[in-house]
C-alpha positions in Angstrom: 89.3 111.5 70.7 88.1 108.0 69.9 87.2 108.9 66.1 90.6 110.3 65.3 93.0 107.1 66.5 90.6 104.5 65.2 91.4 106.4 61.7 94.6 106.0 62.4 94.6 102.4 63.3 92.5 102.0 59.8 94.9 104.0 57.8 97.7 101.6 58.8 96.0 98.5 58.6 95.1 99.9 54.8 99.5 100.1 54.5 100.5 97.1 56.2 97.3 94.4 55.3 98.4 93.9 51.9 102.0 93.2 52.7 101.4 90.4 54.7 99.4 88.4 52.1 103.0 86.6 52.0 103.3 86.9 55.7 106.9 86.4 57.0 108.8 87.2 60.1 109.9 90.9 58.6 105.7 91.4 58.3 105.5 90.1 61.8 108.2 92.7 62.3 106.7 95.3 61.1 102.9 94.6 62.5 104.5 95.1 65.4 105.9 98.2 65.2 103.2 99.5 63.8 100.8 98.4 66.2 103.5 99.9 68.9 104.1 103.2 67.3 99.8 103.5 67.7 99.9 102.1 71.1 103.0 104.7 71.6 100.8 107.9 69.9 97.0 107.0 71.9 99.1 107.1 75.0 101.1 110.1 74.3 98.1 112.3 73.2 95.8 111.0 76.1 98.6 111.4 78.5 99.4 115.4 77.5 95.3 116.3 77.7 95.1 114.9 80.8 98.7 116.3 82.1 96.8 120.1 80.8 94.4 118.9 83.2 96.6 118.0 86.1 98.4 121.5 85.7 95.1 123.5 85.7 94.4 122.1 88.7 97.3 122.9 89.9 96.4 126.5 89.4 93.3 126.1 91.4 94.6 124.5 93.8 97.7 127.4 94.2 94.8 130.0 94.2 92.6 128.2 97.1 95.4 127.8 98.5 96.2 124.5 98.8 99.8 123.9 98.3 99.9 120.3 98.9 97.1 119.7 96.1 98.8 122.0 93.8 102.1 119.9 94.5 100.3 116.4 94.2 98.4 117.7 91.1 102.1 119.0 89.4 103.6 115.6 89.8 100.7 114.2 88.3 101.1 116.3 85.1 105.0 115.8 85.5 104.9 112.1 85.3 102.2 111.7 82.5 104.3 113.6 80.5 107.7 110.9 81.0 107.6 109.1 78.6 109.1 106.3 81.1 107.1 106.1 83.6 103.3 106.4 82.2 102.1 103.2 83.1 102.2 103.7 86.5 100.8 107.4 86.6 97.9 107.5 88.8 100.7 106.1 91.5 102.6 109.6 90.7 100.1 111.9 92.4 100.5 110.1 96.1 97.0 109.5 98.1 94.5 111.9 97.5 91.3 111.4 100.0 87.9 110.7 98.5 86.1 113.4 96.7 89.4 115.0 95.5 89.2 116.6 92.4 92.9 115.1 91.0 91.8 111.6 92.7 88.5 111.9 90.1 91.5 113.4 87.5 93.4 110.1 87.9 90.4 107.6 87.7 89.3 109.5 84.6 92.8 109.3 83.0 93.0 105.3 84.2 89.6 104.5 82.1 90.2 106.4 79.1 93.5 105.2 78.8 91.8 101.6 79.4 89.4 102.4 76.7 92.0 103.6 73.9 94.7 100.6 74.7 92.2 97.9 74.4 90.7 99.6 71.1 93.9 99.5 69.5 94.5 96.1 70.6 90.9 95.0 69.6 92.1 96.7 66.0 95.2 95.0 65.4 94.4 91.6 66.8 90.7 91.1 64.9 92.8 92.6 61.3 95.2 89.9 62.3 92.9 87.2 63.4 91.1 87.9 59.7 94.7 87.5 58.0 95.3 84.1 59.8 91.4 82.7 59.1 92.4 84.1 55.1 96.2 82.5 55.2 94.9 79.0 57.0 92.1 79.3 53.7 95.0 79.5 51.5 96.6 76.6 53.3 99.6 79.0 54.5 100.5 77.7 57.3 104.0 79.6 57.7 101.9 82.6 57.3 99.0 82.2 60.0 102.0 80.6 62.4 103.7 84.5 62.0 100.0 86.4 63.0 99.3 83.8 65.7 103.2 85.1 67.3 102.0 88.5 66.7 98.5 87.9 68.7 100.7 86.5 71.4 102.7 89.4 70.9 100.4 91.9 71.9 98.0 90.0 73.8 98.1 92.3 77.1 99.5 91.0 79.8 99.8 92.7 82.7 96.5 94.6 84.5 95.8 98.4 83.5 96.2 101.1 86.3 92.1 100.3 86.4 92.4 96.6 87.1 94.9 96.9 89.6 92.6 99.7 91.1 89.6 97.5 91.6 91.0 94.3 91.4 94.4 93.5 92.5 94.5 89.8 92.9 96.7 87.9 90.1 93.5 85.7 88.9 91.7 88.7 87.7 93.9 88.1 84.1 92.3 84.8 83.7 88.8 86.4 82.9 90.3 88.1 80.0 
């Protein structure tokens, strides 16, 4: 799954690198929809394998049965798949105890989608970083001052569904 969005993420820095040779607010613009629409797609597909998961679990669950864990396992799936509210998805699924197959379900989904959002970050903001060094070269000042908005753009900002798992206190983000 790994191989196919960094492709992705390679592909569009191909389209949108040479553009911002000139680099203006409409390139910052557009960086940043572009690194949005990738964020957007890693999420969605990662969210719907794991949401197939969560549902066939549900199953076995239903045939154990275990009504309950079928019910926790359903909202799971339900609320990976809104588009709204995935940020917050391992919160869906309630409390499961320890040793729970959708509680293992949930950490999995929390470090993959970990994994994939801080690739595409780490893609857009060293392709930009390389832009500013080049445009700062060039003695374009205007230029680097649009990529260093855009880093700050997409810097992340708030904690992952991980970090607030095994470390909710606010000073975590300064290790970053």
């Amino acid at each position: 799954m790994k191989i196919r969005p960094l492709i992705l993420f390679a592909a569009t820095l191909l389209l949108i690198g040479a553009p911002l040779h000139g680099a203006q607010a409409p390139k910052l613009e557009t960086l940043l929809s572009e690194y949005k629409q990738a964020r957007t797609q890693v999420v969605s597909k990662l969210s719907e394998v794991y949401a197939t998961q969560a549902d066939a679990l549900a199953q076995q669950f239903q045939a154990i049965p275990n009504l309950d864990g079928a019910d926790r396992a359903r909202r799971f799936a339900k609320h990976l798949r809104d588009a709204d509210d995935r940020k917050d998805a391992a919160e869906a699924a309630g409390n499961p105890a320890p040793g729970d197959p959708l509680a293992e379900l949930q950490a999995n989904y929390a470090r993959a989608r970990e994994e994939n959002l801080r690739n595409v970050y780490i893609f857009y903001a060293s392709a930009a970083e390389n832009l500013r060094r080049e445009l700062l070269r060039t003695k374009d000042q205007a230029g680097a001052k649009v990529l260093t908005d855009f880093l700050a753009k997409i810097k992340p900002s708030a904690p992952t569904v991980a970090d607030a798992a095994t470390s909710p206190k606010p000073h975590s983000q300064a290790s970053r």
